[in-house]
MITIBA-170120 format. One line per 8 residues: number of its first residue (from 0); for each residue x, y, z of N, C-alpha, C. Coordinates in steps of 0.2 Angstrom, whole numbers. Example, Ala and Ser with C-alpha at 12.3 -4.5 7.8 and 13.67 -1.06 7.14 Angstrom:
<recs>
0> 66:-28:39:62:-22:39:66:-16:39 | 64:-11:35:68:-5:36:64:0:39
</recs>
This chain:
<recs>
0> -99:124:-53:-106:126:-52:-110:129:-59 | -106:133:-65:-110:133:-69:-111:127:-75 | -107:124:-72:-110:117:-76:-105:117:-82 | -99:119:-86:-96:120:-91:-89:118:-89 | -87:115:-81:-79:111:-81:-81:106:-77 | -79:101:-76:-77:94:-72:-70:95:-69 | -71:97:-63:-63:94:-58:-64:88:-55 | -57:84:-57:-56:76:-55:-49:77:-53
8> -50:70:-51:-41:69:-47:-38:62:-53 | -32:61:-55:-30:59:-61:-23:53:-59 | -22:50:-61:-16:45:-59:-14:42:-65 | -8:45:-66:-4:42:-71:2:37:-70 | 2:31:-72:6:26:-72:11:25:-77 | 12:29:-82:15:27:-88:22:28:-86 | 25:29:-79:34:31:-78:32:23:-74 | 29:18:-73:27:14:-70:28:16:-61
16> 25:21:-61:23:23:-51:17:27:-53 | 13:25:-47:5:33:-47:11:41:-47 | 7:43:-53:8:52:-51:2:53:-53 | 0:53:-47:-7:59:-45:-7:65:-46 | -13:68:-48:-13:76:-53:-21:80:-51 | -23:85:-53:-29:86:-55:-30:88:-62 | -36:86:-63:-39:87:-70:-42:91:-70 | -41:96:-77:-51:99:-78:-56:96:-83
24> -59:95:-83:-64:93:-89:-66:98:-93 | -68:98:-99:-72:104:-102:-78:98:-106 | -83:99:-100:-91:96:-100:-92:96:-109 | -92:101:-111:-93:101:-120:-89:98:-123 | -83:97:-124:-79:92:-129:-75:87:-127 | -76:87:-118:-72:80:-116:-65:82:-113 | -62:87:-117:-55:88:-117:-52:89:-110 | -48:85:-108:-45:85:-101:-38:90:-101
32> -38:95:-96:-33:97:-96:-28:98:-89 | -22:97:-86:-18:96:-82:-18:103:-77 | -20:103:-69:-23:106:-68:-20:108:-58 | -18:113:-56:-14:113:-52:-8:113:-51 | -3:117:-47:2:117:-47:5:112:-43 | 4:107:-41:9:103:-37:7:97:-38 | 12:89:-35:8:84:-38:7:82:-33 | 1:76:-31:-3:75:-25:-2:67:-23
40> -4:65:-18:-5:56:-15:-9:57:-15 | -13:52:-19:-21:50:-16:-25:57:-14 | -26:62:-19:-33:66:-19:-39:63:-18 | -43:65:-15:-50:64:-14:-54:68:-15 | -60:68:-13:-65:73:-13:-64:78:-17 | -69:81:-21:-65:90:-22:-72:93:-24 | -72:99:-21:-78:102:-20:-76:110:-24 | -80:113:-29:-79:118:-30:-83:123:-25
48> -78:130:-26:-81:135:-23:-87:139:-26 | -94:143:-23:-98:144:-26:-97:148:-32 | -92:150:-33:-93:159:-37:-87:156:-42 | -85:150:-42:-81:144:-47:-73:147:-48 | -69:152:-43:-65:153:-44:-59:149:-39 | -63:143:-37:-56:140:-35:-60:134:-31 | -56:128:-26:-59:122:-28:-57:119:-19 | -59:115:-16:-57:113:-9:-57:106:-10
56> -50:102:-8:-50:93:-7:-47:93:0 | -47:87:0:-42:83:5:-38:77:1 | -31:80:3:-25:76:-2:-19:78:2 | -15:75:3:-6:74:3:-2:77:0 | 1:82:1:6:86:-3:13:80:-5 | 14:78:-9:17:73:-12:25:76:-11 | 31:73:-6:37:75:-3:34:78:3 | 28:77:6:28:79:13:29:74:19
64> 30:77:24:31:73:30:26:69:32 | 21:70:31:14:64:33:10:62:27 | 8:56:28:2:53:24:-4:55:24 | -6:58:30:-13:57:31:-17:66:30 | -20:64:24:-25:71:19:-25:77:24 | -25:80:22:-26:88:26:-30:91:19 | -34:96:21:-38:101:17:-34:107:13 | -35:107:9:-34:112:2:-37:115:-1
72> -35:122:-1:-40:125:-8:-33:128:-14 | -39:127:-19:-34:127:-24:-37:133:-28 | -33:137:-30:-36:143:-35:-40:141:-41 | -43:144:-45:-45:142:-51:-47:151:-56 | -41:151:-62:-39:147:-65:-31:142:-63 | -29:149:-60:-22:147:-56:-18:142:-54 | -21:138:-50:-20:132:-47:-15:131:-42 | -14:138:-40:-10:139:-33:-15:136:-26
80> -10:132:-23:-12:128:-19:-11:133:-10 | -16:133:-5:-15:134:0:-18:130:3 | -15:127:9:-14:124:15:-21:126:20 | -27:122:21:-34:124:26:-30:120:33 | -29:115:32:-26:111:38:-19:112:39 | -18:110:48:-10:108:46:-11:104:55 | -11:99:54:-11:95:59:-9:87:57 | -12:83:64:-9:76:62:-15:71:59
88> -21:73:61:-27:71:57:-27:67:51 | -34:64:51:-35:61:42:-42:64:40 | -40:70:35:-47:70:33:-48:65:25 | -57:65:24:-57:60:21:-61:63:12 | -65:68:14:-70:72:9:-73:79:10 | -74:82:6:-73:90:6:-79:91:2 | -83:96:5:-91:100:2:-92:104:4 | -94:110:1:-94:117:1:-102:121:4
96> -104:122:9:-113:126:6:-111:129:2 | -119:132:-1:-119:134:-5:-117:142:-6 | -116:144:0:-115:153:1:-107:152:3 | -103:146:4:-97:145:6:-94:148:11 | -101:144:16:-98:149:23:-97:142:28 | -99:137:24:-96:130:32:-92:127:24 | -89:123:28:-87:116:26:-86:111:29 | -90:107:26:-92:98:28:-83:94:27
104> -81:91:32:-78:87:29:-77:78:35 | -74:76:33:-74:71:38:-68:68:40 | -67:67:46:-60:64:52:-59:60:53 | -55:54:49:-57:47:51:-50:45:54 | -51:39:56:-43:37:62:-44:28:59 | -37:28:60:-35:20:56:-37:18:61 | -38:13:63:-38:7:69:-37:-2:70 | -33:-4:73:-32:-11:71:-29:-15:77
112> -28:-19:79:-26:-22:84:-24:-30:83 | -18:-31:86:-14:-40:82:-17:-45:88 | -21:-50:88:-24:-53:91:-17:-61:91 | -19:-64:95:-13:-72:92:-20:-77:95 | -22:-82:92:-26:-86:93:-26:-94:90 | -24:-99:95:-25:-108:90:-27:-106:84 | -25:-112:80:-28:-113:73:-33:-115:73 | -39:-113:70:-46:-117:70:-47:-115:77
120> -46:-110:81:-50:-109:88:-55:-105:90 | -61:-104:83:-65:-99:81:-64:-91:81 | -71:-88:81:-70:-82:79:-69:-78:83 | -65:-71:82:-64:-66:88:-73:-62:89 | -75:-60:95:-69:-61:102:-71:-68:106 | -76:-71:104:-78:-75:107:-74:-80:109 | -67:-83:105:-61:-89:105:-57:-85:109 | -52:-92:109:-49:-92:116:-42:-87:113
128> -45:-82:110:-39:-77:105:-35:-74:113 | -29:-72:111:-25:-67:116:-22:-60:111 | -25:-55:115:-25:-48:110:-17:-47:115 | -12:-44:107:-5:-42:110:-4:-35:109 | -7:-30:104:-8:-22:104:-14:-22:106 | -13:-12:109:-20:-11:109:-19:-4:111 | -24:1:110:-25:9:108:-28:12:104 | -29:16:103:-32:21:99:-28:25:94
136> -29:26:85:-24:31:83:-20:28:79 | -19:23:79:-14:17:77:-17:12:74 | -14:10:67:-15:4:62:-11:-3:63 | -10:-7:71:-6:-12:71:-6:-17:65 | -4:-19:60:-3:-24:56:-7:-23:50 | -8:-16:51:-13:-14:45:-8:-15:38 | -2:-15:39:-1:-15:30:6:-23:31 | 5:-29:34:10:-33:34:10:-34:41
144> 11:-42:41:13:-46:47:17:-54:47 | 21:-56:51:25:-60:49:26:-63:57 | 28:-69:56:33:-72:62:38:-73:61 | 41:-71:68:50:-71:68:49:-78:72 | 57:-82:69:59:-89:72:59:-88:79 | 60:-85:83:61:-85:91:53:-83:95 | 48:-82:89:40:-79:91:38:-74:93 | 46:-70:89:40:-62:91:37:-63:83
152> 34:-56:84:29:-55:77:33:-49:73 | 35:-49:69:37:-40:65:28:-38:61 | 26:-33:61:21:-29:59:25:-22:55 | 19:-21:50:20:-13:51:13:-11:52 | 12:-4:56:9:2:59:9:6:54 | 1:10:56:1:16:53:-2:19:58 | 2:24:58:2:30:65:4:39:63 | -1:43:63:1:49:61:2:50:55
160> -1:46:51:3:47:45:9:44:44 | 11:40:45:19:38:45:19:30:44 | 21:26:40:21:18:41:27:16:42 | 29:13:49:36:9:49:33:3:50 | 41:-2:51:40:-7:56:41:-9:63 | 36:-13:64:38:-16:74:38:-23:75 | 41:-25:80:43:-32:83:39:-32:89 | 35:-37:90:31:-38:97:34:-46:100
168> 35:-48:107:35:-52:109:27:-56:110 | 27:-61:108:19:-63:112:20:-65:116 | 25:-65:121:23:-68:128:24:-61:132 | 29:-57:132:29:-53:135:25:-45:135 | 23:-45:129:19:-38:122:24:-34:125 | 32:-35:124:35:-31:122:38:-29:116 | 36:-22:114:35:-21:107:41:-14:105 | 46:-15:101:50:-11:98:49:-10:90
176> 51:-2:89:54:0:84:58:-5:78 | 58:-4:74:67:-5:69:68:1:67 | 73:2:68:77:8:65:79:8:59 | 75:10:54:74:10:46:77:15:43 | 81:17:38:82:21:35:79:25:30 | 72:21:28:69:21:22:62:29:26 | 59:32:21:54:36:23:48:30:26 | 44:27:20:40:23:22:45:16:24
184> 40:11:28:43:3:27:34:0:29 | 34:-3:24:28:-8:25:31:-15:23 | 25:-21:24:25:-27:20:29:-31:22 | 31:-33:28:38:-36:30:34:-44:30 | 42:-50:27:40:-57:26:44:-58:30 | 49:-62:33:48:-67:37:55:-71:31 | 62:-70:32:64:-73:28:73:-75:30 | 71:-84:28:77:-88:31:78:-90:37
192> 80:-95:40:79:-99:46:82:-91:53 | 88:-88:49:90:-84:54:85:-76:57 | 80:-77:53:74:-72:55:75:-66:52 | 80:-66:45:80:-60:42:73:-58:40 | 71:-51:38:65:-47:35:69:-46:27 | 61:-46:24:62:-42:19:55:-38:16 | 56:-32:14:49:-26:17:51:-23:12 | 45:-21:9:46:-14:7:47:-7:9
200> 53:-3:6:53:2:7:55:9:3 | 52:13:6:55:21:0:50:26:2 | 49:29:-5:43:35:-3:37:30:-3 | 31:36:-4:24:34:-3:21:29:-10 | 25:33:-16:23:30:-21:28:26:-27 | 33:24:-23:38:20:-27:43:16:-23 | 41:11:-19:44:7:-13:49:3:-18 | 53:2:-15:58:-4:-15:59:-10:-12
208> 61:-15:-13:63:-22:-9:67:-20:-4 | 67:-22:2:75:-21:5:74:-27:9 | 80:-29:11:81:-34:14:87:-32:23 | 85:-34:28:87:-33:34:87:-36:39 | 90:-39:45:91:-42:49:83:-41:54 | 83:-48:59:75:-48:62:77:-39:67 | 80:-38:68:80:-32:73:81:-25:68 | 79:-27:61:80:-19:57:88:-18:54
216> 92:-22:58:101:-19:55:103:-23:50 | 109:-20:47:109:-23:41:108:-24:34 | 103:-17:32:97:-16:28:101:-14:20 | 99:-19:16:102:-21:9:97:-20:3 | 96:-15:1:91:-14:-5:93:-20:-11 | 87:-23:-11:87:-31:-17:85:-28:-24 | 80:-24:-24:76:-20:-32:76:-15:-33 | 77:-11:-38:74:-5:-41:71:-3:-45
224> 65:-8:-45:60:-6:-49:57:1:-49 | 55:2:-52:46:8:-49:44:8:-47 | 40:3:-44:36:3:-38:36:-5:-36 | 38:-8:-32:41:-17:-30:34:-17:-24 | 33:-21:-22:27:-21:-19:27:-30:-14 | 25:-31:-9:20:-38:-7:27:-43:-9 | 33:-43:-4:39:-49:-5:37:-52:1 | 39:-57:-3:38:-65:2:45:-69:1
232> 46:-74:4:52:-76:5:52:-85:4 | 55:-87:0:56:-95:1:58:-95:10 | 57:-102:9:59:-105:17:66:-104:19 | 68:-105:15:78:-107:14:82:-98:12 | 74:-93:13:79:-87:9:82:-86:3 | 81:-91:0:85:-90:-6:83:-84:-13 | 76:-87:-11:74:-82:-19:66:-76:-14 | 68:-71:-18:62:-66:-16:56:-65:-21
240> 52:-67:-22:46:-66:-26:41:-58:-22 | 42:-55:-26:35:-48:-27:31:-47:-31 | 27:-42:-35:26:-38:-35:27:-34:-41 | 27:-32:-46:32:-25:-50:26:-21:-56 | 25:-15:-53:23:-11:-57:27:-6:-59 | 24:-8:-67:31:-7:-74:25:-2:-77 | 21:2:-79:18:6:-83:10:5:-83 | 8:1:-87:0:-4:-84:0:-10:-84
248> 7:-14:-84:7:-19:-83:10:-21:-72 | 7:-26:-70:6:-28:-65:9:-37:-62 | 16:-38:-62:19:-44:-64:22:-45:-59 | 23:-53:-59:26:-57:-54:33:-56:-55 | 37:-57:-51:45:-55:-52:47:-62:-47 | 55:-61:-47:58:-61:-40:63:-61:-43 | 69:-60:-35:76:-58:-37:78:-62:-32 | 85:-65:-32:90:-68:-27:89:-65:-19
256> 89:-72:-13:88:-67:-9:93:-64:-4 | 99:-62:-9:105:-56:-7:107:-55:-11 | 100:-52:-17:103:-46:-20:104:-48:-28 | 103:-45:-34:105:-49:-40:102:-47:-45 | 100:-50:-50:99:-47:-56:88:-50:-54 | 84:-46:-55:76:-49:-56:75:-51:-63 | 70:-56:-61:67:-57:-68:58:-59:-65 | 59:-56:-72:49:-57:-73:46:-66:-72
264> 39:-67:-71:39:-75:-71:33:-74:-78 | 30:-67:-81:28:-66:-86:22:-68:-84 | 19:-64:-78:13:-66:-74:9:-58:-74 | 5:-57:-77:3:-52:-76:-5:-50:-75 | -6:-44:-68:-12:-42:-64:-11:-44:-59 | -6:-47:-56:-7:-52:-50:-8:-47:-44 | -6:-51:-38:-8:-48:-30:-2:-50:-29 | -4:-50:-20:4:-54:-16:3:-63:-16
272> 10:-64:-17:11:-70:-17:12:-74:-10 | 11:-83:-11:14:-84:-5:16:-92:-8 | 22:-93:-5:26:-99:-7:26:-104:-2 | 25:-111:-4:23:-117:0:29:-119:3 | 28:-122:9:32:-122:18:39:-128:13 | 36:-132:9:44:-134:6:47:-130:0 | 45:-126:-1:48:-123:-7:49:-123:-13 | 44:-126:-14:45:-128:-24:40:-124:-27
280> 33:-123:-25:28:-119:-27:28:-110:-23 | 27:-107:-30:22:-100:-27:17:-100:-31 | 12:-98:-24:4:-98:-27:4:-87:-28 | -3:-89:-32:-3:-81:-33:-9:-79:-35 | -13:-76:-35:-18:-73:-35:-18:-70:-44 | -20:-69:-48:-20:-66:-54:-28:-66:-59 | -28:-61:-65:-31:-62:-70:-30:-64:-75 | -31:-67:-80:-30:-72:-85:-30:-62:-88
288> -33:-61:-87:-35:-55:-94:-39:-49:-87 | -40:-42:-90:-42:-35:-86:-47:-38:-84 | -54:-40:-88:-59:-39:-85:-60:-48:-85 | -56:-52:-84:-56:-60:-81:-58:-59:-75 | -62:-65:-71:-61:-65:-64:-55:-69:-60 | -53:-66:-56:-48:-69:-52:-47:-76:-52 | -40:-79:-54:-40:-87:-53:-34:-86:-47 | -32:-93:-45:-27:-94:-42:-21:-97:-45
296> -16:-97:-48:-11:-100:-52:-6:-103:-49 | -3:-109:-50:3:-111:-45:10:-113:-50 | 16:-109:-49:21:-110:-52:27:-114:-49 | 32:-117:-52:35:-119:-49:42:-113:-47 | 46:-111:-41:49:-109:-37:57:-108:-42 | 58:-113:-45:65:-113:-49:62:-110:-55 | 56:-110:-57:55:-107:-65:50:-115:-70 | 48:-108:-74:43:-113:-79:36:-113:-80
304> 34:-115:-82:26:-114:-85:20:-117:-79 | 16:-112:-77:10:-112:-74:9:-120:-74 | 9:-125:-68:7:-130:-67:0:-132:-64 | -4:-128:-62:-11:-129:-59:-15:-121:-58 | -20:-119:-60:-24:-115:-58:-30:-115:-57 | -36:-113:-50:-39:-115:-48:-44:-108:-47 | -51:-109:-47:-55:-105:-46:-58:-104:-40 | -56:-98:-36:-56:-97:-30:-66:-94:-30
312> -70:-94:-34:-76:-92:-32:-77:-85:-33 | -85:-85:-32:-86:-78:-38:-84:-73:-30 | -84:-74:-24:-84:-70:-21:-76:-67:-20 | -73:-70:-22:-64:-68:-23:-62:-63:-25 | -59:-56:-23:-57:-51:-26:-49:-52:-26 | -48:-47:-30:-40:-48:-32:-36:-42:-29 | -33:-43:-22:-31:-39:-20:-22:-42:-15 | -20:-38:-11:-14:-40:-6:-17:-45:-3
320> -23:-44:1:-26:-47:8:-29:-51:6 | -30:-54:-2:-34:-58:-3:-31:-67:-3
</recs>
């Protein structure tokens, strides 16, 4: 409020995983300084208080039991953190009046539902779609979706704060758990004729590859990278392409798929990959360069120099869901 610091939220990648921070600014010479006593997931918002002795966000206490932001104030200069919230909610931004006697903030709820519908059967809801979830509170298929050989569907949820996996039958919408050992499990592929998965799992901000039977058992970590991310599976199971953030680089990998040594394909910026129904190609979403626009790049599966790349259009962003 007197206009002489900048508080920001900070994400450093240089161990190759987000460690999210607060900052202070010093408005007159720039100079950033490390701010807060703890380390955070996904800071948001931050509002100071009027009389500039301390600061209110919604953010994730990093090692805690839920994802989803709760309210904070944070002393200032100190940077002792206490806890406004403590429920299962998601707040999203924080703003102070000016006498600091309300606070603004906002309540959002994930929402999503797994719909199964022909090929080319138009658009929902009008087509001949069949919805298999449904409810409030819950993110069905919000982070990965897959077919199992026998047609159920494995998904991950986000519910409470929490991301696992589930398996839905589509004819029945009976829908089960896996029983994971991992904190988080998202991104599940679909891998080898016998219906194994292969997902991400770990904490919030440093997943690993792991690979487990269609019902969750069996579960074999394949990577240990820093942060492994968006695995997809050959037809045949044999090889695992993902994903791997190393520092500020953002590169295509894969590893054996039961386990082995990874190597880079020296693909870097990319997204999630996905590999053609015979197996010899992965396509991949990428940037020649930081500020390039997004191309399509096709490699071949055994190894070796970019064979085709294609320009997906200025509307193309470079993301998972892309």
């Amino acid at each position: 409020p007197n206009g002489k610091l900048i508080a920001t939220s900070v994400v450093d990648q240089a161990n190759g995983k987000p460690d999210f921070y607060n900052g202070m600014i010093d408005a007159k010479s720039g100079k950033m300084s490390r701010f807060s006593d703890g380390e955070w997931i996904f800071p948001r918002q931050i509002a100071w208080m009027p009389n500039s002795d301390g600061l209110v966000m919604a953010a994730t206490r990093k090692g805690g039991d839920s994802l989803n932001s709760q309210l904070w104030q944070l002393s200032y200069p100190g940077g002792h953190a206490h806890r406004c919230t403590n429920d299962i909610n998601l707040y999203t931004t924080s703003s102070m009046s000016a006498d600091a006697s309300k606070l603004l903030t906002i309540q959002a709820t994930l929402n999503s539902n797994i719909w199964e519908l022909p090929a080319g059967g138009g658009i929902l809801p009008e087509s001949q779609g069949k919805q298999l979830t449904s409810g409030v509170g819950r993110a069905d298929g919000y982070m990965g979706i897959s077919w199992l050989p026998d047609q159920r569907i494995v998904f991950s949820y986000y519910a409470s704060g929490q991301i696992d996996l589930a398996t839905i039958n589509t004819q029945s919408k009976e829908s089960h758990d896996l029983q994971l050992s991992e904190t988080y499990n998202s991104h599940p592929s679909v891998c080898g004729a016998d219906g194994d998965i292969v997902f991400v799992g770990g904490p919030a901000t440093s997943g690993r590859i792991f690979r487990a039977g269609p019902n969750g058992g069996h579960s074999k970590q394949l990577t240990n990278g820093a942060t492994d991310n968006y695995p997809v599976c050959t037809p045949d199971g044999k090889w695992v392409f993902f994903q791997r953030l190393t520092g500020a680089a953002n590169e295509l990998w894969k590893v054996p798929g039961d386990g082995g040594t990874a190597e880079s394909l020296k693909v870097d910026h990319v997204s999630q990959a996905a590999v053609s129904r015979d197996g010899k190609w992965v396509a991949v979403l990428y940037q020649p360069a930081v500020d390039a626009p997004g191309q399509i790049g096709i490699w071949p599966v055994i190894g070796g120099e970019m064979v085709a790349s294609y320009d997906p259009g200025p509307d193309a962003a470079l993301g998972a869901e892309s």
